[in-house]
C-alpha positions in Angstrom: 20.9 24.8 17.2 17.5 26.0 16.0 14.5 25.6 18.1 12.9 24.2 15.1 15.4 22.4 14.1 15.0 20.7 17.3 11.5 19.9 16.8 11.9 18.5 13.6 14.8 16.4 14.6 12.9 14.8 17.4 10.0 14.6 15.0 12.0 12.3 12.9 13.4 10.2 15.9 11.1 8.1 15.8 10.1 7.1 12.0 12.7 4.7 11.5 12.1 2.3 14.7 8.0 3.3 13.5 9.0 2.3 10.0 10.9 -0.6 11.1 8.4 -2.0 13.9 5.2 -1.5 11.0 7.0 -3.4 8.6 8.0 -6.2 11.1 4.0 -6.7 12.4 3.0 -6.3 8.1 5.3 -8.8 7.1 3.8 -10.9 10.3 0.4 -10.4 8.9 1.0 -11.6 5.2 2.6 -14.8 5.9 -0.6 -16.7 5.4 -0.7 -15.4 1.8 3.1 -15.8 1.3 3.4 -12.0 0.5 6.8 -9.9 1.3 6.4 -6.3 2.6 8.3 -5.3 -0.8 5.8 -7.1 -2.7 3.2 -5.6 -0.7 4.3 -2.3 -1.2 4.4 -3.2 -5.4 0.5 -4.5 -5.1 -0.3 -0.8 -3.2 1.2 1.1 -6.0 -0.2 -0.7 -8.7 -3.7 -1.0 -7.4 -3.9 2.8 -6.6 -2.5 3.7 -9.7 -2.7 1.2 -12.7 -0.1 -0.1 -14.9 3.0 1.1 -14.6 6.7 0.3 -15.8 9.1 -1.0 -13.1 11.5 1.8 -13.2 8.2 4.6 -12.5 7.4 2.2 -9.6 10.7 2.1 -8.1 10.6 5.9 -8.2 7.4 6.0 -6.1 8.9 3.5 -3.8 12.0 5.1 -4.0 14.0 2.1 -4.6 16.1 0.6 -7.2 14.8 -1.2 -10.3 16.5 -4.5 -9.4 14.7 -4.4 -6.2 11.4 -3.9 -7.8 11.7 -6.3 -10.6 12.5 -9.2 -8.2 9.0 -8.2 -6.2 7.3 -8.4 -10.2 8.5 -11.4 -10.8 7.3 -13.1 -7.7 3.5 -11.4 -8.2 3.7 -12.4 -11.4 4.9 -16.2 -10.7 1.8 -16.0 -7.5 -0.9 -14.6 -10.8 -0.9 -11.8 -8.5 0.4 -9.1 -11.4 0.7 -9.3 -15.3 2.4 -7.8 -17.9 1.1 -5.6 -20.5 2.1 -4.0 -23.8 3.1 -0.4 -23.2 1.4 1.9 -26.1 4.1 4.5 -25.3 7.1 2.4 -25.6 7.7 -0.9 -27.3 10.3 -2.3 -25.2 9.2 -1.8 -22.3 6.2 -3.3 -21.0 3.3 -2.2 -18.1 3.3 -4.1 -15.2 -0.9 -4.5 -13.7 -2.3 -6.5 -10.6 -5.0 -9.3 -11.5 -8.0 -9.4 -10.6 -6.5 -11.7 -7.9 -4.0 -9.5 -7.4 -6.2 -6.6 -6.8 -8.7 -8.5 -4.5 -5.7 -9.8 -2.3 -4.4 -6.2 -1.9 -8.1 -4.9 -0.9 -8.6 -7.5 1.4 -5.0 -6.8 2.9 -5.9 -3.3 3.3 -9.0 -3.5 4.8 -7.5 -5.5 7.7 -4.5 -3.0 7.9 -7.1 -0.5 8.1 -9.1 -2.0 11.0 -6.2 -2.5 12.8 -5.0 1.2 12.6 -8.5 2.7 13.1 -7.9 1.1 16.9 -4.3 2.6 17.3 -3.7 6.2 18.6 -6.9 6.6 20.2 -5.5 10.0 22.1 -5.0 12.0 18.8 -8.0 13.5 17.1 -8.3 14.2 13.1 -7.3 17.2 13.7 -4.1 16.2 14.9 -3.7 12.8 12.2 -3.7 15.8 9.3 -1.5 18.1 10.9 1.1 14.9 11.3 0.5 13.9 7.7 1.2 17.5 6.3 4.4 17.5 8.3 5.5 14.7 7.3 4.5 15.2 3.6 6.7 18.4 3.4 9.5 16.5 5.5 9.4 13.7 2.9 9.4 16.4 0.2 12.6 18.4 1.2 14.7 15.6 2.3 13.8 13.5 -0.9 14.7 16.8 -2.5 18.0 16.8 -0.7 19.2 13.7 -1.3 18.9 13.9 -5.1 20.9 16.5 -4.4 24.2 14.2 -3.2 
């Protein structure tokens, strides 16, 4: 076994209890505006990136069209998203938060935000950027990889 690999490996340990726990205390925190974590997730993309088809969402969330469509739906049925004609494809439309929509996300995120900002006190910026490129180029490869099987 490779001393690296090692690293790496117990790098990884502990995402999915992380990913797992963070979800749990997010989908604690939007019960009070009847919000899923999925639906969550579908407000972040669209509000940082603007209209988008489901199937280009479900590719950034890496998850299946289905999935996404149900989380649409229910944003759309709150007035929390829309859809839009799609200039580049008739049949297909663009799905956009609301103004509602994208004032519910920013408020969501400023309190996730605040939160956070108290969390990990012992690790400097220096060390938060070093984690993220890790992780970035972990995400990268084994995303790579499993299109790959």
């Amino acid at each position: 076994m490779s001393e690296r690999g090692a690293m790496l490996y117990d790098l990884l340990r502990p995402v999915r209890p992380l990913a797992l726990n963070s979800a749990r205390v997010v989908e604690t925190s939007l019960r009070s505006d009847d919000l899923t974590v999925g639906m969550r997730a579908v407000l972040e993309v669209l509000a940082e990136q603007g209209p988008l088809t489901v199937p280009v969402i479900g590719d950034r969330l890496d998850l299946a069209r289905q999935g996404i469509q149900r989380h649409v739906n229910d944003l759309i049925d709150r007035g929390l998203a829309e859809q839009r004609p799609n200039p580049a494809h008739r049949r297909s439309v663009l799905i956009a938060t609301t103004p509602a929509g994208a004032a519910l996300f920013e408020r969501i995120r400023a309190g996730e935000l605040a939160r956070l900002g108290t969390m990990a006190a012992e690790c400097g910026s220096a060390e938060i950027a070093t984690a993220l490129r890790v992780l970035a180029a972990l995400h990268r490869d084994i995303r790579a990889e499993a299109g790959r099987s």
